[in-house]
C-alpha positions in Angstrom: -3.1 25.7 35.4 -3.7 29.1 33.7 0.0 30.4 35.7 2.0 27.1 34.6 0.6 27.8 30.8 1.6 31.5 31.4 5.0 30.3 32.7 5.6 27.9 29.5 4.7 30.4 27.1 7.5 32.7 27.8 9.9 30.0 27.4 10.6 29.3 23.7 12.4 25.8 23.9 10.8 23.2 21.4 10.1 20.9 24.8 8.7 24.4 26.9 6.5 24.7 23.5 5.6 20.5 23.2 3.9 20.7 27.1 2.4 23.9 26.4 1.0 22.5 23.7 -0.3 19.7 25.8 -1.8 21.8 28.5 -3.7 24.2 26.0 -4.8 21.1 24.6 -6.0 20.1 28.2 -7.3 23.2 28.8 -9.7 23.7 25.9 -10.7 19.9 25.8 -11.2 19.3 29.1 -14.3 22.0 28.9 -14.5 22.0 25.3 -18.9 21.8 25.4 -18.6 25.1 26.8 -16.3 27.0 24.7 -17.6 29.7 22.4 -16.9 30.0 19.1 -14.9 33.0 19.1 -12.6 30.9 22.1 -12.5 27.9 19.5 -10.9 30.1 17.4 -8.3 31.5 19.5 -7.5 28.0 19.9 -7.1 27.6 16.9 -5.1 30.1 16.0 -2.4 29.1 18.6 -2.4 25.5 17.9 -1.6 26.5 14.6 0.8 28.7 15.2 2.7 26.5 18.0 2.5 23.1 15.9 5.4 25.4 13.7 7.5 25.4 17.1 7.5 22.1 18.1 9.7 19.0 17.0 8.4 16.0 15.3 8.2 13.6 18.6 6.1 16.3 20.1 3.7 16.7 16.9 3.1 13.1 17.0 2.2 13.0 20.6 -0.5 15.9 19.8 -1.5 14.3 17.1 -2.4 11.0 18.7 -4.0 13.3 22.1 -6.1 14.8 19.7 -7.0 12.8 17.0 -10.4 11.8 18.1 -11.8 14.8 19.7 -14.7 15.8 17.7 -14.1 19.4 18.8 -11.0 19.9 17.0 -11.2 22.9 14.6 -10.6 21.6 11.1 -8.1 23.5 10.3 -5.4 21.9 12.7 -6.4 18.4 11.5 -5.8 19.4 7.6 -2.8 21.0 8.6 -1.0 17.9 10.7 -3.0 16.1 8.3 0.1 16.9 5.6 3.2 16.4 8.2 5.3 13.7 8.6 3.1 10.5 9.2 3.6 9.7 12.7 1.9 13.5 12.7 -0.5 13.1 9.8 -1.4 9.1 10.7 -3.3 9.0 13.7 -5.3 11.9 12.3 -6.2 10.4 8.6 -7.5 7.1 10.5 -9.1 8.0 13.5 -10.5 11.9 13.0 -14.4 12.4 12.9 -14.0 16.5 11.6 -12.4 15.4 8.4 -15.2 15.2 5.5 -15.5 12.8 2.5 -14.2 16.1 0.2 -11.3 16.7 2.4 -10.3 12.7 1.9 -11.0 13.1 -1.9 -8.5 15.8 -2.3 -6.2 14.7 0.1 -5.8 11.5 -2.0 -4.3 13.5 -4.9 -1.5 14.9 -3.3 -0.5 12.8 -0.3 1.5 10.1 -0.4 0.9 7.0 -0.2 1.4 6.2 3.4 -0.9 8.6 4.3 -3.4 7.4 2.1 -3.0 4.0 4.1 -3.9 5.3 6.6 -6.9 6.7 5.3 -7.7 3.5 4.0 -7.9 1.8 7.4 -10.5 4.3 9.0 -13.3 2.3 10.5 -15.9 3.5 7.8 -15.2 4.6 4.4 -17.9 6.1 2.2 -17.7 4.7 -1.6 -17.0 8.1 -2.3 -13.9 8.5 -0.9 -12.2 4.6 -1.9 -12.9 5.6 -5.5 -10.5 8.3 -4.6 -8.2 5.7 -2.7 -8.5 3.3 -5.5 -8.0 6.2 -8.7 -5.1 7.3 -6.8 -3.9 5.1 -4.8 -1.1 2.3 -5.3 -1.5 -1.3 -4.9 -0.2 -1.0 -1.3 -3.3 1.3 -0.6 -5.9 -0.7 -2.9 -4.6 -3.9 -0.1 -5.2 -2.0 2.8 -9.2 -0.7 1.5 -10.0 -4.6 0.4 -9.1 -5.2 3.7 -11.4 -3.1 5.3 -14.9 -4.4 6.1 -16.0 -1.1 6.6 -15.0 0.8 3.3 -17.4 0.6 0.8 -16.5 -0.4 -2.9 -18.6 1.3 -5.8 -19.1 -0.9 -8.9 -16.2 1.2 -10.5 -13.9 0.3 -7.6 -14.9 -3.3 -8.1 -14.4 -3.0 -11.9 -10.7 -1.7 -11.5 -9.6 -3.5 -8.5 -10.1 -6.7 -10.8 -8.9 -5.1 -13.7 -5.5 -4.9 -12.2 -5.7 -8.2 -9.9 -4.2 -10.8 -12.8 -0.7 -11.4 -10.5 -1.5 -10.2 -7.3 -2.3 -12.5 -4.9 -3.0 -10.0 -2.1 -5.6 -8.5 -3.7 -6.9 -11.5 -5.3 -7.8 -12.9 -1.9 -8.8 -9.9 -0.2 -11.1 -9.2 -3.2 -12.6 -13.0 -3.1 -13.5 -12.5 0.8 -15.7 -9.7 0.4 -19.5 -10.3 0.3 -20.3 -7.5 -0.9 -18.5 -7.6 -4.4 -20.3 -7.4 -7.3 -21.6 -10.1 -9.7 -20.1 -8.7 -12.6 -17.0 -8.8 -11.0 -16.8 -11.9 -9.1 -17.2 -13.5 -12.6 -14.7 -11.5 -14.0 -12.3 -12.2 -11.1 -12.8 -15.7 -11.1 -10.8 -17.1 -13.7 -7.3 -15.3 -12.1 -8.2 -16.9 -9.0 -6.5 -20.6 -7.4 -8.4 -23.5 -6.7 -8.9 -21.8 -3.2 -9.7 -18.7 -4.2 -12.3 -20.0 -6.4 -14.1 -21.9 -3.8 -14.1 -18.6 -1.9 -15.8 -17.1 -4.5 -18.1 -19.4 -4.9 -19.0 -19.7 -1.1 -20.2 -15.9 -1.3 -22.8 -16.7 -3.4 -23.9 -20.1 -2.0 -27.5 -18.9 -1.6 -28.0 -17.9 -4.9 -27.1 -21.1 -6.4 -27.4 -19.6 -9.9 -25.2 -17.1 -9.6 -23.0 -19.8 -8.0 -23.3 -21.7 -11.1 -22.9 -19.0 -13.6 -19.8 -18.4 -12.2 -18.6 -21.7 -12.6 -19.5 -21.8 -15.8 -18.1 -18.8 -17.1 -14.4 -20.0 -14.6 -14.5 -23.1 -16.8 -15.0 -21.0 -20.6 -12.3 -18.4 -19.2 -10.0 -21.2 -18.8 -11.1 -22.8 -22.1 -10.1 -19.5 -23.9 -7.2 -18.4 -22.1 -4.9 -21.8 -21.1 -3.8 -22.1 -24.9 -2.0 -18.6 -25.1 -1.3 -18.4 -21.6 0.9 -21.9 -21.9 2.4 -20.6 -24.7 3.5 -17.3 -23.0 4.7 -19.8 -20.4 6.3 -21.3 -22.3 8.7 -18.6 -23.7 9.3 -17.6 -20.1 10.6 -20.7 -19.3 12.9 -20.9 -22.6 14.5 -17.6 -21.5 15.3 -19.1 -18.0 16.8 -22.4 -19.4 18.9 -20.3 -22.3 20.0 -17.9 -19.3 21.2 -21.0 -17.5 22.6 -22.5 -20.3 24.9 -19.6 -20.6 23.2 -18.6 -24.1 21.5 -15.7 -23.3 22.4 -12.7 -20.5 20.5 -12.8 -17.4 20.4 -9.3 -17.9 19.1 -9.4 -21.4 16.4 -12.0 -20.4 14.8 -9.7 -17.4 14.7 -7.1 -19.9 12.6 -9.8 -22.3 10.1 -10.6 -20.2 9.7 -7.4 -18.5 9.1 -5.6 -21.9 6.0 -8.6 -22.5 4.3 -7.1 -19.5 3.7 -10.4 -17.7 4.3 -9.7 -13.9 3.9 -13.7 -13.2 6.9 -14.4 -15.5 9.4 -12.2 -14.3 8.4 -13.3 -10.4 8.8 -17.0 -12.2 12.8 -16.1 -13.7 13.4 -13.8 -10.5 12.4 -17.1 -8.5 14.6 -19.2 -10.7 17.7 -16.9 -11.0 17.6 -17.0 -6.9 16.5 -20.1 -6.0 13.4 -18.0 -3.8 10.2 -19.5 -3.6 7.4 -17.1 -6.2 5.6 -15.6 -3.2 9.0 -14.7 -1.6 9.9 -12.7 -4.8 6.0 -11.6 -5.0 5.3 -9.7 -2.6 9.5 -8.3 -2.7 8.3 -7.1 -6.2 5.4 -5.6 -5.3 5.5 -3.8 -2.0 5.8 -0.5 -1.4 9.5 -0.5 -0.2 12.0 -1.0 -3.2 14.5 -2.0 -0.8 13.8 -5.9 -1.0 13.9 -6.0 -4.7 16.9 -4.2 -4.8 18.7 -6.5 -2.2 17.5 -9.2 -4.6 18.3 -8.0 -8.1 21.6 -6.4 -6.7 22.8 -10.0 -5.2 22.5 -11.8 -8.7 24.2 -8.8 -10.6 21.2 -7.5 -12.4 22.5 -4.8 -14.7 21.5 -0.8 -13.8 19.9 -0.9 -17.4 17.3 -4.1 -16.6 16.9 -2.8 -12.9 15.6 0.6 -14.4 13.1 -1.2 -16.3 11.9 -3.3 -13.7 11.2 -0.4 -11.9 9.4 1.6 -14.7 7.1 -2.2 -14.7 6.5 -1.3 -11.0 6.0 2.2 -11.0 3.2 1.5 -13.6 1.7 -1.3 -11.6 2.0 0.3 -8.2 0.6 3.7 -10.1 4.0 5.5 -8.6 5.4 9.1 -9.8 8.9 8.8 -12.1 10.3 10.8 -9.2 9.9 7.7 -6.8 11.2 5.7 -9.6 14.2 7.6 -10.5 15.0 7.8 -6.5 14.9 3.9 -6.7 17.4 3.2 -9.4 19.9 5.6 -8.5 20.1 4.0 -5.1 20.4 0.7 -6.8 23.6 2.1 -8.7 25.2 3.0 -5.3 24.6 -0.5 -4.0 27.5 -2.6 -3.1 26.7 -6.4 -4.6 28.7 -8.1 -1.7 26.6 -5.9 0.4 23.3 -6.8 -1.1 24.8 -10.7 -0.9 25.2 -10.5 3.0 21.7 -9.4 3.3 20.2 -12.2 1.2 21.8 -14.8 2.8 19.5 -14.4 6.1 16.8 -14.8 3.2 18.2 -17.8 2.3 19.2 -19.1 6.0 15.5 -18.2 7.1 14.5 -20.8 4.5 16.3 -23.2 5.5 15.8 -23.2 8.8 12.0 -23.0 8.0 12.4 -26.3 5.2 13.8 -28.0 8.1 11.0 -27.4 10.7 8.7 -28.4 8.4 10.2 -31.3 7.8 
């Protein structure tokens, strides 16, 4: 072996360089109990220095060859740690030499794939899904409520159901978790359905006070939030009827309702403007990829103006950087709206063909 590494180390091609990789890899694994530290080092050093040789396919095949081995220096999993995801992936979720701290800071500057990927490690500390969940976007926060095996402090609880009011996702990962918190199953409790609620309630069924106090505080919540909550209700559905009454500018009215805040209204005019079903427009709204809601707002002629401010809504929801945002709208100006139409209408034809199975 030691000849055929020689060999591939005078050769400089990316795929020469992508199985030497391999076979050093091999090499130093294979008998990796025995190495000394001053041969972990060296390498080191060359993995290192090769990973800058070799192409992306190749870095991802390391990446998942390695990804586990609890002999890995450090150093080469913070360093694929930042590539391109199908590099950095494998070795946020699966790699036993990454600490807690190196998860904490990684948070703050990676994106948010990669910090989905974090999220779905087997075990999280409650250390590092503060960090998820302070810096995170809603995409990440689904993917840690998720996992049974992250730990959520208190403060993750708190802000998790501080920012659940519209998100169904995390409204029903958060009410299947037995370890949430009293003080914030009672707070989550009035945002939740009739299904959600029994959920809720089912986590506590052996502490049949609890279970009650909960009840009880569901049924004041409702008492003191149904009057303004109708009324904002209300004004969202006057804005849809004077849009389709040709009194007001579809335009104009997104730009209404997204200025009060309310993410279930504007899912509710989106929904009524395109004849989609809320949970299709949802989770269009609020996943990661813009793409959907572009498709969606493009195909009814949304203006570039209201699109821009639907985004900054997101961007603020999802916790995202303006740079994403402004990246979002200028592609939305590009987009051609006979384009965007051709793409919705599989939307549409998937629900119909759906409405007639069920049926």
């Amino acid at each position: 072996m030691l000849n055929n590494i020689t060999d591939l180390a005078r050769e400089k091609s990316s795929d020469k360089r992508r199985e030497l990789l391999g076979r050093v890899a091999d090499l130093f694994f294979d008998g990796a109990e025995n190495h000394t530290e001053q041969g972990t080092l060296i390498f080191r050093d060359i993995v290192l220095k090769m990973l800058n040789d070799v192409k992306l396919e190749g870095r991802a095949e390391f990446a998942n060859r390695v990804a586990r081995e609890e002999r890995l220096p450090a150093e080469v999993a913070l360093q694929m740690a930042h590539d391109d995801v199908s590099v950095a992936g494998p070795m946020l979720q699966h790699s036993p030499v990454l600490t807690d701290d190196d998860f904490v800071k990684l948070s703050q500057t990676l994106p948010e794939e990669h910090l989905e990927s974090i999220a779905q490690r087997e075990n999280l500390s409650g250390t590092v899904t503060d960090a998820l969940i302070e810096n995170g976007t809603r995409a990440v926060w689904h993917k840690v409520t998720q996992n049974k095996g992250a730990e959520i402090t208190p403060k993750g609880f708190n802000t998790l159901v501080n920012n659940a009011d519209g998100d169904e996702i995390l409204q029903i990962n958060l009410s299947s978790r037995p370890d949430i918190t009293e003080d914030a199953a009672k707070r989550l409790l009035p945002l939740l359905p009739p299904e959600g609620k029994a959920r809720l309630a089912q986590l506590f069924a052996e502490n049949s006070d609890m279970a009650n106090t909960l009840i009880d505080n569901a049924r004041q919540a409702v008492r003191d939030q149904t009057a303004p909550g109708r009324q904002k209700r209300l004004e969202a559905k006057l804005v849809i009827a004077d849009v389709k009454d040709g009194k007001l500018d579809m335009s104009d009215g997104l730009i209404q309702l997204v200025e009060t805040n309310r993410g279930p209204d504007i899912v509710m005019f989106l929904s009524a403007m395109t004849d989609l079903e809320e949970p299709i427009v949802s989770n269009a709204l609020y996943q990661a990829n813009d793409e959907p809601i572009s498709l969606l707002c493009k195909s009814i002629d949304v203006s570039n103006s209201a699109f821009a401010k639907l985004m900054g809504l997101k961007a603020d929801k999802l916790n995202r950087g303006l740079a994403d945002t402004g990246r979002s709208v200028a592609h939305y100006k590009e987009l051609d709206i006979s384009s965007a139409q051709r793409a919705m209408r599989f939307v549409y034809m998937r629900k119909s063909l759906n409405g007639k199975k069920v049926g």
